[in-house]
C-alpha positions as CSV (number, residue, x, y, z in Angstrom):
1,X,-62.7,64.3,118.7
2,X,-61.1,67.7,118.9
3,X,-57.0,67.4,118.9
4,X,-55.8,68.7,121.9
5,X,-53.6,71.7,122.5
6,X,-49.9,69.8,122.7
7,X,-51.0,67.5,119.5
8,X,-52.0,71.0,117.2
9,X,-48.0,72.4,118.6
10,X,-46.7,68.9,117.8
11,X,-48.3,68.8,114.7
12,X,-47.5,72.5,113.6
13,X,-43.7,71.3,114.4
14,X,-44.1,68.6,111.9
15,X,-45.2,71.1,109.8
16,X,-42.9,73.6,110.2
17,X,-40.3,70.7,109.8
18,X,-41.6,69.2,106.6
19,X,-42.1,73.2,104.9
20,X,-38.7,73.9,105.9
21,X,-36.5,70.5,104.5
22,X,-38.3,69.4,101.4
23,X,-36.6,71.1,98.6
24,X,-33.0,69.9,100.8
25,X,-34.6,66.2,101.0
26,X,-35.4,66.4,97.4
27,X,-32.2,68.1,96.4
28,X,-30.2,65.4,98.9
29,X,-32.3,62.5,97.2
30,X,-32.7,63.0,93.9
31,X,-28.6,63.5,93.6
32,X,-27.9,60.4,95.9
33,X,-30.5,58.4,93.4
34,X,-29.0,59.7,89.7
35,X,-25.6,59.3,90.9
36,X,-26.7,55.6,92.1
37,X,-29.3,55.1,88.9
38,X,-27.6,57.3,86.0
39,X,-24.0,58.6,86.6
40,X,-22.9,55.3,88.0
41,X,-24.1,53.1,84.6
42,X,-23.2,55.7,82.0
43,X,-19.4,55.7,83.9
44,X,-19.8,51.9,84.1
45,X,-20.9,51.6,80.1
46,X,-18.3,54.4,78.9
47,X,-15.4,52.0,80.9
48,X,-16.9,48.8,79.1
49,X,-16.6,50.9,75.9
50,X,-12.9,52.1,76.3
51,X,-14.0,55.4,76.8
52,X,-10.4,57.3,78.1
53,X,-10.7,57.2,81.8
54,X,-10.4,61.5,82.1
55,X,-13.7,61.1,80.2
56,X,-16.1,58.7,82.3
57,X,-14.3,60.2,85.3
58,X,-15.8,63.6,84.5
59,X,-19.4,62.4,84.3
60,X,-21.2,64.2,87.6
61,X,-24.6,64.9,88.6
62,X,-23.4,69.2,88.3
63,X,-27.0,70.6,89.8
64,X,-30.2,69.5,91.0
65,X,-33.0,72.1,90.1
66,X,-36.2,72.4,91.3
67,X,-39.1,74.3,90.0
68,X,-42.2,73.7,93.2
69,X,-44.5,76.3,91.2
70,X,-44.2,73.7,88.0
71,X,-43.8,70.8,90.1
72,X,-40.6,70.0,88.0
73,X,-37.2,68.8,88.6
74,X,-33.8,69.2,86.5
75,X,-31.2,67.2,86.7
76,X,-27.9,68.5,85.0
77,X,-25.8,65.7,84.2
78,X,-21.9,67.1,83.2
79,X,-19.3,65.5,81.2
80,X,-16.2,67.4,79.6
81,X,-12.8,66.8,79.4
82,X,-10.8,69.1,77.0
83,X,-7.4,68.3,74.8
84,X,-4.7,70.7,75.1
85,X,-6.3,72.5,72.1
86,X,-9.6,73.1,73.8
87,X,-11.3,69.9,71.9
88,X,-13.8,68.4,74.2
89,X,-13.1,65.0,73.9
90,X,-16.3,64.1,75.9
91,X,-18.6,65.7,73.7
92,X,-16.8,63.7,71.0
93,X,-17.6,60.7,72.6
94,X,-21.1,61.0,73.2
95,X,-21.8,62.7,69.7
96,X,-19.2,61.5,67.4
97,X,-17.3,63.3,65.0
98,X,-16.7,63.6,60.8
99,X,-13.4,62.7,59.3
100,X,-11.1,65.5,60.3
101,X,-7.6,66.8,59.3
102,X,-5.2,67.3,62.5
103,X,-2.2,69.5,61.9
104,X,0.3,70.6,64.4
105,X,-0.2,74.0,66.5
106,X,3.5,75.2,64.9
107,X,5.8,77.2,67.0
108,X,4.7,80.7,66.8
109,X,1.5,79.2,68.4
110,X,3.3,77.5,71.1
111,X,3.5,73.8,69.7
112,X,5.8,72.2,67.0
113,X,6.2,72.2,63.3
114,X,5.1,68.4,63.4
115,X,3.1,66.0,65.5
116,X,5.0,62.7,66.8
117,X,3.9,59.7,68.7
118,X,4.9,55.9,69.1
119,X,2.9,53.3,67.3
120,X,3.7,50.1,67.6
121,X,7.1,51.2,69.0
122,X,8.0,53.1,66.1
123,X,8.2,56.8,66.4
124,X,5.9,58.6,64.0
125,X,5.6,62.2,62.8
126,X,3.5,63.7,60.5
127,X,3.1,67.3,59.3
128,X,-0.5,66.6,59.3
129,X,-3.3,64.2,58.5
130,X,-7.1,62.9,58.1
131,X,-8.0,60.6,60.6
132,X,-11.2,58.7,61.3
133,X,-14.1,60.6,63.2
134,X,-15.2,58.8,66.1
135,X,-18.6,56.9,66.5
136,X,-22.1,58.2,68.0
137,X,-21.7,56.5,71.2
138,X,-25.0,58.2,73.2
139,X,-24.0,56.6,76.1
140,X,-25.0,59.4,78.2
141,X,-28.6,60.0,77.3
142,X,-29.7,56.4,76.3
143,X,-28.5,55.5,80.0
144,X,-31.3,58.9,81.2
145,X,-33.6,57.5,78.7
146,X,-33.6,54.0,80.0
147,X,-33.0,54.7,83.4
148,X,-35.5,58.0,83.9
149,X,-38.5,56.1,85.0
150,X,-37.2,53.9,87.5
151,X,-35.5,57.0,88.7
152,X,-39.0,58.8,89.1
153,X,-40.8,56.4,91.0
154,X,-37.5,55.6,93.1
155,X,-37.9,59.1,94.1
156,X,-41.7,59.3,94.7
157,X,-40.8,56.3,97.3
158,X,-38.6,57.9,99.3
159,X,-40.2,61.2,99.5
160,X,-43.3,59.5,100.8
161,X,-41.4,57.2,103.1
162,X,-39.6,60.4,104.6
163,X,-42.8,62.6,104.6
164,X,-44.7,59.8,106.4
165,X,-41.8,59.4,108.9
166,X,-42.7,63.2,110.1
167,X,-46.5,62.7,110.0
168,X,-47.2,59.1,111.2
């Protein structure tokens, strides 16, 4: 059967609509799901943890990138949140650290001649000291790791579900 006139200007519409949205739809989608299937457990995990609120807080899906010509797509998952000194606490987290020495700034930079805090309701000062690196705590990419898959075919789901809702 040849398609008429009205169903070859109906379908080039579809066409034109389909050409013209997928990257957005995919862009739209593919945040919506690693927020829902990434961000949202690695925030979740990094609470559980005792991970400093300013930390999991900061955990964002920052871009969405997509390469048609590859057939590839990027997800850029941030986290940072800095000290006063410029320390990235985040990346701390995620990475650990060694065994470090902490010293005061001192006045001609700004800060004190010695760092004070309360511990167990006892003020404390110290002209510096080692203290403990922090753990490895991966949260962030075991969470892709696990998670990337399900993600994937999530994805390839939807996109068929809303390519077939403008063809069918």
């Amino acid at each position: 059967m040849i398609p008429s006139v009205e169903w070859v200007k109906r379908y080039r519409n579809k066409l034109y609509h389909y050409q013209h949205n997928n990257k957005d739809f995919l862009k739209m989608k593919v945040k919506e799901l690693a927020n829902k299937m990434i961000v949202d457990p690695i925030r979740d995990e990094m609470e559980r943890m005792e991970v400093h609120r300013k930390i999991w807080e900061s955990v964002v899906v920052q871009d969405v990138i997509i390469d048609s010509s590859l057939g590839i797509i990027t997800i850029k998952i941030h986290s940072e949140y800095f000290a006063e000194n410029g320390f990235d606490v985040a990346y701390a987290r995620e990475f650990g650290t060694e065994d470090h020495m902490i010293r005061p700034k001192g006045k001609e930079n700004g800060g004190a001649d010695s760092l004070a805090w309360i511990q167990n309701g006892v003020q404390r000062f110290s002209k510096g000291h080692k203290v403990s690196g922090l753990p490895r705590l991966n949260i962030i990419e075991q969470t892709i790791e696990k998670n990337e898959y399900e993600l994937q075919q999530k994805l390839i789901e939807e996109y068929e579900r809303w390519k077939n809702s403008i063809f069918l």
